[in-house]
MOPAC internal coordinates of N, CA, C and O (Angstrom, degrees):
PM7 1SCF
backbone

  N    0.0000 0     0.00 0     0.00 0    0    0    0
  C    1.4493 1     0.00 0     0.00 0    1    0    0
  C    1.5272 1   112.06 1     0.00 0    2    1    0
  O    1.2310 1   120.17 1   165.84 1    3    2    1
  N    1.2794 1   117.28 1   -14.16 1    3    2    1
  C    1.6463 1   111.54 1  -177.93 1    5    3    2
  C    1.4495 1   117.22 1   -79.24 1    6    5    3
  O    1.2310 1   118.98 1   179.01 1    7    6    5
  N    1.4836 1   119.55 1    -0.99 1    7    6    5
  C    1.0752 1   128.63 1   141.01 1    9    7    6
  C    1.1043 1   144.38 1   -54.05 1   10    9    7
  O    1.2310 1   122.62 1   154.94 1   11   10    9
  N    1.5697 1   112.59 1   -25.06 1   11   10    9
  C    1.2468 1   116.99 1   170.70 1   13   11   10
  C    2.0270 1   113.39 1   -89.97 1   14   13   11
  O    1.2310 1   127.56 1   -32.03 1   15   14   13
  N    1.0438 1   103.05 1   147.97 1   15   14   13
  C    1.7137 1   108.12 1  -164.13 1   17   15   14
  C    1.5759 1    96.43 1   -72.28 1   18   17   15
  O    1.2310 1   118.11 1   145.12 1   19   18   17
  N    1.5340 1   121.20 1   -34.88 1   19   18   17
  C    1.3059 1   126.25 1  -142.71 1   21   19   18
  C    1.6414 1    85.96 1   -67.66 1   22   21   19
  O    1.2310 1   127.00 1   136.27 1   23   22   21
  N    1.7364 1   104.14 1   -43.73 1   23   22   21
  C    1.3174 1   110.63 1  -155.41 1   25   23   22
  C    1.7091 1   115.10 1   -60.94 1   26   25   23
  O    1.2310 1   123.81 1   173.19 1   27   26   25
  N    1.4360 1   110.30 1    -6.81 1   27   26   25
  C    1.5768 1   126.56 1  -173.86 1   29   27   26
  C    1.8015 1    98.72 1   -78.55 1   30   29   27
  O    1.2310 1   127.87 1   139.73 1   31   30   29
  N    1.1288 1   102.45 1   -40.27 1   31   30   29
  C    1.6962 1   117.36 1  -171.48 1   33   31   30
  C    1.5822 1   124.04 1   -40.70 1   34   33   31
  O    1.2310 1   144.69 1   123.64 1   35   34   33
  N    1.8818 1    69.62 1   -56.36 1   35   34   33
  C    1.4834 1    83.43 1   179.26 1   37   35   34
  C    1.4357 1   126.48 1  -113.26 1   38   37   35
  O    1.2310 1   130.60 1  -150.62 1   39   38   37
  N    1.4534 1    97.15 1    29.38 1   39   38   37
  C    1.6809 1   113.67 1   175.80 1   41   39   38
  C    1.4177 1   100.46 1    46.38 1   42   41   39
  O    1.2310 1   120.52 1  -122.81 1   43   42   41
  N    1.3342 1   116.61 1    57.19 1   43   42   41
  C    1.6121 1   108.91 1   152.53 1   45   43   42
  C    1.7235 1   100.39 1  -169.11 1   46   45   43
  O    1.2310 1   133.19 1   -76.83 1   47   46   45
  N    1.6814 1    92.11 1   103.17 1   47   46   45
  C    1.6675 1   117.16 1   171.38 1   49   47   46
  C    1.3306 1   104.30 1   -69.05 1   50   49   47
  O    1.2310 1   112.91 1   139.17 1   51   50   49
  N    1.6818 1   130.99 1   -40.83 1   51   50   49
  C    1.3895 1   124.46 1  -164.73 1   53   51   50
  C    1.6249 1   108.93 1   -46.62 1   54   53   51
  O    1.2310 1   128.01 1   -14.16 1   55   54   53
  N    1.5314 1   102.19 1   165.84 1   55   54   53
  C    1.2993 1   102.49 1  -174.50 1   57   55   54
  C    1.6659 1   127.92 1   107.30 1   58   57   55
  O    1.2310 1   114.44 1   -20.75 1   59   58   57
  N    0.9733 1   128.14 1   159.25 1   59   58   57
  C    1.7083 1   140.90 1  -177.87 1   61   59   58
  C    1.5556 1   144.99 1  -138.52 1   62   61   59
  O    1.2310 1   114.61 1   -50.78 1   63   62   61
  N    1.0006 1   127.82 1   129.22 1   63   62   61
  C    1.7737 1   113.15 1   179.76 1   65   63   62
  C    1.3083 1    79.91 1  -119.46 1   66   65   63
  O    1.2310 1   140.24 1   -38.43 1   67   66   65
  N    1.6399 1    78.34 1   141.57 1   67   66   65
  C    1.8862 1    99.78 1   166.59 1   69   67   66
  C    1.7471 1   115.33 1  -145.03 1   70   69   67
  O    1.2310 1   124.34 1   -76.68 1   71   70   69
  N    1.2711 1   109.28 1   103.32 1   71   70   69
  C    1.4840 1   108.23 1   171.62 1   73   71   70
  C    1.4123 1   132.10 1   -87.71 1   74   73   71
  O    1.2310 1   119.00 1   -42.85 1   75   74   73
  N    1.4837 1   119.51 1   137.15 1   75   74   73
  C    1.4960 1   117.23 1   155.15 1   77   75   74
  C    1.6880 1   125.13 1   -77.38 1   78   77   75
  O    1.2310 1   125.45 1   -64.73 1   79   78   77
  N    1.3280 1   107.14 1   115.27 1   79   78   77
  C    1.3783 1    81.42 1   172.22 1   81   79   78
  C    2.0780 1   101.64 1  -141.14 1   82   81   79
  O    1.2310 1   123.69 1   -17.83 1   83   82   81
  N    0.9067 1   110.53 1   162.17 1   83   82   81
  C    1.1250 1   135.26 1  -169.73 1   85   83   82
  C    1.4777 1   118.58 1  -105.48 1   86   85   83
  O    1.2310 1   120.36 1  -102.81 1   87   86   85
  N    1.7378 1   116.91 1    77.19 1   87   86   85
  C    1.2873 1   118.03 1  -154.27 1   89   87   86
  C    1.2215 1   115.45 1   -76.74 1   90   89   87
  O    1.2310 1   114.03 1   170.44 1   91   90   89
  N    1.4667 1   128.91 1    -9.56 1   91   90   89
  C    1.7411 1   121.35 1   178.29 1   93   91   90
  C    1.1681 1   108.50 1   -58.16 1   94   93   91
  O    1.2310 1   121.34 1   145.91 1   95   94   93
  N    1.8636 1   115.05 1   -34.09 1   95   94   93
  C    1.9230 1   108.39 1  -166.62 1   97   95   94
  C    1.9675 1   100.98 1  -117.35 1   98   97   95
  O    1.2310 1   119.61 1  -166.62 1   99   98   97
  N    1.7006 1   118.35 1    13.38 1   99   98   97
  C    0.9845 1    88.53 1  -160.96 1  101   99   98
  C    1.5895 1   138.72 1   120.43 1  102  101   99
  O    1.2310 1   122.68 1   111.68 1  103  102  101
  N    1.1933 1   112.47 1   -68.32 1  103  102  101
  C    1.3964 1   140.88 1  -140.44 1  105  103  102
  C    1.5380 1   104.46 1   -95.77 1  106  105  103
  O    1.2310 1   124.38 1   -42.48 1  107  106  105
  N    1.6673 1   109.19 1   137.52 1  107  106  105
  C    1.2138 1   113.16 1  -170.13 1  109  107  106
  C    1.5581 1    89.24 1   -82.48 1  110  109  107
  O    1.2310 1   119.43 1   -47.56 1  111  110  109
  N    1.0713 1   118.70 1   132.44 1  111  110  109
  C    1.7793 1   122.06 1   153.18 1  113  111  110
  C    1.7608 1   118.65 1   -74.45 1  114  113  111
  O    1.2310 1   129.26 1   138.97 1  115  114  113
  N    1.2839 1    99.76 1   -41.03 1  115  114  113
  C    1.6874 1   102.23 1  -168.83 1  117  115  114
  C    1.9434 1    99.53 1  -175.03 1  118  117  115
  O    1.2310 1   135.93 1   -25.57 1  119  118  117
  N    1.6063 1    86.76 1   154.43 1  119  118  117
  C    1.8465 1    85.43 1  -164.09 1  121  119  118
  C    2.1693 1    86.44 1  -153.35 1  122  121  119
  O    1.2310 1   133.29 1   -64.09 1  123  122  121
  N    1.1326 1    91.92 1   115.91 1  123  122  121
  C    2.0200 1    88.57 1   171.07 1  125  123  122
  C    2.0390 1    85.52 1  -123.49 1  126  125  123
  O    1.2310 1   136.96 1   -33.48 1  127  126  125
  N    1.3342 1    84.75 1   146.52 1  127  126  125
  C    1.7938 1    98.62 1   161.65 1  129  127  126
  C    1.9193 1    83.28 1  -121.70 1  130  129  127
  O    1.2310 1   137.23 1     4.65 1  131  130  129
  N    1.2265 1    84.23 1  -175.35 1  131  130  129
  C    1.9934 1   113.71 1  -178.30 1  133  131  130
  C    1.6618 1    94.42 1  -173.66 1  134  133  131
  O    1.2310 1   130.84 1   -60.53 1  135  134  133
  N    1.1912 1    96.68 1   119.47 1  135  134  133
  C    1.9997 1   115.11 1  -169.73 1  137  135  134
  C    1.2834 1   106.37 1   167.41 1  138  137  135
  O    1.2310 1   126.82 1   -10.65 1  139  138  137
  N    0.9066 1   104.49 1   169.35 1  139  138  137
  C    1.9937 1   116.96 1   143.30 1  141  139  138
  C    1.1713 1   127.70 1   -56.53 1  142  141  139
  O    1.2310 1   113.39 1   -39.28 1  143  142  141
  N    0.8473 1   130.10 1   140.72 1  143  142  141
  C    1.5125 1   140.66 1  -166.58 1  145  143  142
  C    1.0736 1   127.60 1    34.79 1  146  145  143
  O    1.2310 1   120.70 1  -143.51 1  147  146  145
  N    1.7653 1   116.26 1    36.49 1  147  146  145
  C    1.3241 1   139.07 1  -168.93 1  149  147  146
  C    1.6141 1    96.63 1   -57.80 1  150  149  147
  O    1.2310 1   114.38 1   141.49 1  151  150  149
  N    1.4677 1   128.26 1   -38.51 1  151  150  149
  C    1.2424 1   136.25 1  -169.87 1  153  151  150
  C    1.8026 1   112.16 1   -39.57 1  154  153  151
  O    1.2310 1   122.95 1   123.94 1  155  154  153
  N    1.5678 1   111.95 1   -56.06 1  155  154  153
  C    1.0964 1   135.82 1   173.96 1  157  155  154
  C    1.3607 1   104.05 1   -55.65 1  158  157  155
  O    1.2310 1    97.70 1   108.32 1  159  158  157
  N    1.0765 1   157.36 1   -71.68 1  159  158  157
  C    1.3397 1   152.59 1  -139.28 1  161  159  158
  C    1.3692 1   107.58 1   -78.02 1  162  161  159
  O    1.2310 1   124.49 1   127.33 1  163  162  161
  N    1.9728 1   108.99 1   -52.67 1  163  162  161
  C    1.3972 1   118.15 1   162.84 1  165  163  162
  C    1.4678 1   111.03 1   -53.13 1  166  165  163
  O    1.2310 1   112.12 1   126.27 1  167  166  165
  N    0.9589 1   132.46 1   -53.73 1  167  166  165
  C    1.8185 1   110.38 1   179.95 1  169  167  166
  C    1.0615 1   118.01 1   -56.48 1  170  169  167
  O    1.2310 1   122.15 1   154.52 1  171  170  169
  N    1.5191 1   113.49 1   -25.48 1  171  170  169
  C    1.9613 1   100.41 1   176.44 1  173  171  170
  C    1.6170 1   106.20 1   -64.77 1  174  173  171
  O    1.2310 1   121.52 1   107.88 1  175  174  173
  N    1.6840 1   114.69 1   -72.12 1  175  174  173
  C    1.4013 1   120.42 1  -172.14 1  177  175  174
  C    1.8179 1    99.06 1   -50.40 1  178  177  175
  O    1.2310 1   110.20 1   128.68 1  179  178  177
  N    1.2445 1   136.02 1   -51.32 1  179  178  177
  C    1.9424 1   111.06 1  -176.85 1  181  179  178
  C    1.4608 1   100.59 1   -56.60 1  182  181  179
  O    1.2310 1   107.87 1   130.85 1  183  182  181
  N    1.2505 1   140.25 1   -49.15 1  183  182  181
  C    1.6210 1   121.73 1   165.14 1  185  183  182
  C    1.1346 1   137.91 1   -25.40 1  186  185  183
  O    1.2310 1   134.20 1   121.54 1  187  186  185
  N    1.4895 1    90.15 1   -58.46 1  187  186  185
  C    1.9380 1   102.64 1   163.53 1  189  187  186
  C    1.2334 1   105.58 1   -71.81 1  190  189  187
  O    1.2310 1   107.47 1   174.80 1  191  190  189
  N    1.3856 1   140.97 1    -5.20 1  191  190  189
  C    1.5024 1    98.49 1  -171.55 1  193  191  190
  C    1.4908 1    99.62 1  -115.87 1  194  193  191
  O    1.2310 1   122.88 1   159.00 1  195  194  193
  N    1.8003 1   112.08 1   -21.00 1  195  194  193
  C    1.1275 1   109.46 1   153.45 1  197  195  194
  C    1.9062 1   126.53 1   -53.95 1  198  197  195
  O    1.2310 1   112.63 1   165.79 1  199  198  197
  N    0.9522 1   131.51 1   -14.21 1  199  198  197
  C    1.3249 1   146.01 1   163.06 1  201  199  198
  C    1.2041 1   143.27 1   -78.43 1  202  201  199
  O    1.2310 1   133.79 1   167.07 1  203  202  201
  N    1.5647 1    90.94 1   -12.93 1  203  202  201
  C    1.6159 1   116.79 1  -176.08 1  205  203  202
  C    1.4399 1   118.91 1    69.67 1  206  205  203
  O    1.2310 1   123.09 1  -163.24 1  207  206  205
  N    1.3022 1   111.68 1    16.76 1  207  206  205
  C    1.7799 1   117.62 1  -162.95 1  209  207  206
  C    1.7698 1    93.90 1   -55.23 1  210  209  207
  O    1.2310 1   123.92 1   -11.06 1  211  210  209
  N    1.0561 1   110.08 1   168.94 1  211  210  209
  C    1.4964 1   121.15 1   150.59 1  213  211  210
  C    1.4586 1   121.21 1  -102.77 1  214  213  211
  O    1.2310 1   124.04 1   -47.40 1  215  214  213
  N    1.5815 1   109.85 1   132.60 1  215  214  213
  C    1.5875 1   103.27 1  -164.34 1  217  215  214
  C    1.3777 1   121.54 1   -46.39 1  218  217  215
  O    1.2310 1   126.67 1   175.20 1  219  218  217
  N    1.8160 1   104.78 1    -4.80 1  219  218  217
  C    1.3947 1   100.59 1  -154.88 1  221  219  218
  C    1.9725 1    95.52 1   -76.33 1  222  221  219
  O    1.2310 1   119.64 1   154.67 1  223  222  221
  N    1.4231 1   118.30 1   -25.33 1  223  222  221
  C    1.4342 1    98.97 1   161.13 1  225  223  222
  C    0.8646 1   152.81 1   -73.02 1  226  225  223
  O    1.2310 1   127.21 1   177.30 1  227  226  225
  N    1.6392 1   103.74 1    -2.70 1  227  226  225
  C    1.5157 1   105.32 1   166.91 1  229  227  226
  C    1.7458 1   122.21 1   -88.85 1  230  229  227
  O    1.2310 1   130.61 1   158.41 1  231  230  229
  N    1.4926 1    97.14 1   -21.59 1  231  230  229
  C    1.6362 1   108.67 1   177.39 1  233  231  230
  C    1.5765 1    94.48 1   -71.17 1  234  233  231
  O    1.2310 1   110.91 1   153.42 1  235  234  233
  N    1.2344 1   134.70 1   -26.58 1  235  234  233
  C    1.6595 1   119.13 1   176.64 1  237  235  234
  C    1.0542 1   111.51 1  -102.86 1  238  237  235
  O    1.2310 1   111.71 1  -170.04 1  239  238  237
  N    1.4025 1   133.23 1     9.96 1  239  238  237
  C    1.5231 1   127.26 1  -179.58 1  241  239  238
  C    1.6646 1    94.49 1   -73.20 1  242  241  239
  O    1.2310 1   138.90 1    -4.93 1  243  242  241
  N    1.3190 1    80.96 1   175.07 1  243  242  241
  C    2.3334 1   109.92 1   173.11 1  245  243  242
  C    1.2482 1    94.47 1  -135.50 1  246  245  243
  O    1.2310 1   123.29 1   -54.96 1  247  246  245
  N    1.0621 1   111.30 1   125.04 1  247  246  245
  C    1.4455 1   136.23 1  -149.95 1  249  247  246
  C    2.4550 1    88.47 1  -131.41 1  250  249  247
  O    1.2310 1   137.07 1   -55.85 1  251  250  249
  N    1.0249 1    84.54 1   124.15 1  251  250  249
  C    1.3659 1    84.67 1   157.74 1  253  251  250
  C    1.9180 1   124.06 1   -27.52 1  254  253  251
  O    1.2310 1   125.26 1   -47.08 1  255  254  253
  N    1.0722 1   107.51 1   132.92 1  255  254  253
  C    1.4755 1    96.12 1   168.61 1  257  255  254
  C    1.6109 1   111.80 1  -120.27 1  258  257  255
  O    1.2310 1   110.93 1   -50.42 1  259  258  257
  N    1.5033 1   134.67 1   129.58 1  259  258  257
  C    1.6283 1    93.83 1    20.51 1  261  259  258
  C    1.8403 1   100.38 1  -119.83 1  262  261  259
  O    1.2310 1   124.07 1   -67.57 1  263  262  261
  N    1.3435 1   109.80 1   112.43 1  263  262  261
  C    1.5294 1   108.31 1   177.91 1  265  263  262
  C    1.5537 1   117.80 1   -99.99 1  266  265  263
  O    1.2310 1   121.25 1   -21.44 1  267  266  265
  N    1.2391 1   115.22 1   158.56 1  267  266  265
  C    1.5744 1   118.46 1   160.41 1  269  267  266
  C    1.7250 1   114.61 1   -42.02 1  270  269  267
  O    1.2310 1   129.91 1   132.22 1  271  270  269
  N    1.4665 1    98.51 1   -47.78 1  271  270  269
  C    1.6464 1   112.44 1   164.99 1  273  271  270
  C    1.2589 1   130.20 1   -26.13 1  274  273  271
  O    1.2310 1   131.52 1   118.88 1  275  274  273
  N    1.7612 1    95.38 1   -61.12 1  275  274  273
  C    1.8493 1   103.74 1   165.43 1  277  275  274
  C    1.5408 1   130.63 1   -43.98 1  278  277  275
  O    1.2310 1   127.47 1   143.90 1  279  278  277
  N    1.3227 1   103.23 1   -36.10 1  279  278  277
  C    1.1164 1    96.18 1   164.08 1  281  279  278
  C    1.2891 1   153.61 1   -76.50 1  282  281  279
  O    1.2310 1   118.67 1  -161.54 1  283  282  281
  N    1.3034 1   120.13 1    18.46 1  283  282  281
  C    1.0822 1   158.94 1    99.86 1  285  283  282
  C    1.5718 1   134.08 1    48.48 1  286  285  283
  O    1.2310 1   147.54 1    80.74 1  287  286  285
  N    1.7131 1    64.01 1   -99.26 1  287  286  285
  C    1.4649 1    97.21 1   175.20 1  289  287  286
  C    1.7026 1   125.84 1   -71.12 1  290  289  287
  O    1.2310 1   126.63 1   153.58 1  291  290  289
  N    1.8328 1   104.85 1   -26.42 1  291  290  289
  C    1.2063 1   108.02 1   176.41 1  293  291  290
  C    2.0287 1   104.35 1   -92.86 1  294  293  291
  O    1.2310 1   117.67 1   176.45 1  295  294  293
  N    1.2841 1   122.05 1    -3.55 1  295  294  293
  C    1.2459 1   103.00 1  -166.27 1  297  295  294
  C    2.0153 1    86.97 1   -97.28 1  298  297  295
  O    1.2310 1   118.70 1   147.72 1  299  298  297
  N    1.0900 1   120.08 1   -32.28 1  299  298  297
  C    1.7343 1   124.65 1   175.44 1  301  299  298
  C    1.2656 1   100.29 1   -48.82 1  302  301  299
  O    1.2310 1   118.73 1   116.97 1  303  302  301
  N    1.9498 1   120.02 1   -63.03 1  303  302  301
  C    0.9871 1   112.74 1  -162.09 1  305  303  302
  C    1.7822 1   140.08 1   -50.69 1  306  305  303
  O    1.2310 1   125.93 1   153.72 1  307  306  305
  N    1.6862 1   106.20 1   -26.28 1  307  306  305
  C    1.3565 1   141.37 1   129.10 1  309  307  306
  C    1.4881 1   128.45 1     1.01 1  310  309  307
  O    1.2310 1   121.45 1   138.63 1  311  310  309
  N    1.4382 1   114.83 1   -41.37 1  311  310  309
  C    1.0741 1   126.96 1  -155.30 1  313  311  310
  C    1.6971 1   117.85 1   -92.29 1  314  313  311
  O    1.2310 1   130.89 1   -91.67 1  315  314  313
  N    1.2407 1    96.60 1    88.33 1  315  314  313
  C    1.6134 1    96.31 1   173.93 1  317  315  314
  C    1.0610 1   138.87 1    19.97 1  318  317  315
  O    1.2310 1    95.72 1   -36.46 1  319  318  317
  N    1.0621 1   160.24 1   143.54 1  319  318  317
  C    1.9333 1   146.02 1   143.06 1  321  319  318
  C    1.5306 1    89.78 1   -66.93 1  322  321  319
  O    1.2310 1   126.20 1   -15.20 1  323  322  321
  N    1.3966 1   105.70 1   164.80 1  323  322  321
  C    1.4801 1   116.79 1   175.51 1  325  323  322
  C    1.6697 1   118.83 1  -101.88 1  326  325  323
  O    1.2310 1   127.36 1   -44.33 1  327  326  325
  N    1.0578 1   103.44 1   135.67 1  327  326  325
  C    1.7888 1   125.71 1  -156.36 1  329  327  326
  C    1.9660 1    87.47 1   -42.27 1  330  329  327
  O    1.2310 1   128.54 1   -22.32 1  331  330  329
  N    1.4870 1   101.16 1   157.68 1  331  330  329
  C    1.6419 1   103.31 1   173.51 1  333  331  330
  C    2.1932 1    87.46 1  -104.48 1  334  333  331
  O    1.2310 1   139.78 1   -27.56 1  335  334  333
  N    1.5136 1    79.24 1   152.44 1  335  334  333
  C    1.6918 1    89.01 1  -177.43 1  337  335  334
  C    0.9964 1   106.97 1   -67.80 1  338  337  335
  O    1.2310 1   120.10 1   180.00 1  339  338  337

């Protein structure tokens, strides 16, 4: 979480986002944070996943700064390429 800027704001780094995602199609499978204002971050990703987005728009979105949201973009960006068969 000390990656995220918001979390500097309000003097509290504790905490985590952790996503599933499933890189052959994309697709978030499952996403929990534990923090402050975990509320915010989870309504963006159930949007996307209710939507079928591919994570790859949320790792390139611009997200307000400084939101729970932003962080986001750095926990997607994270995300593996998917293994060659």
């Amino acid at each position: 979480m000390r990656a995220v800027l918001r979390t500097r704001t309000i003097a509290e780094t504790r905490g985590f986002m952790k996503a599933l995602v499933d890189t052959q199609h994309d697709r978030i499978l499952g996403f929990t944070m534990l923090g402050l204002e975990a509320g915010e971050a989870m309504a963006v990703v159930q949007t996307a996943m209710l939507a079928g987005m591919p994570y790859t728009r949320l790792r390139d979105a611009m997200f307000t700064h400084p939101t729970m949201a932003e962080g986001l973009v750095f926990l997607f960006a994270n995300v593996p390429p998917p293994s060659s068969p």
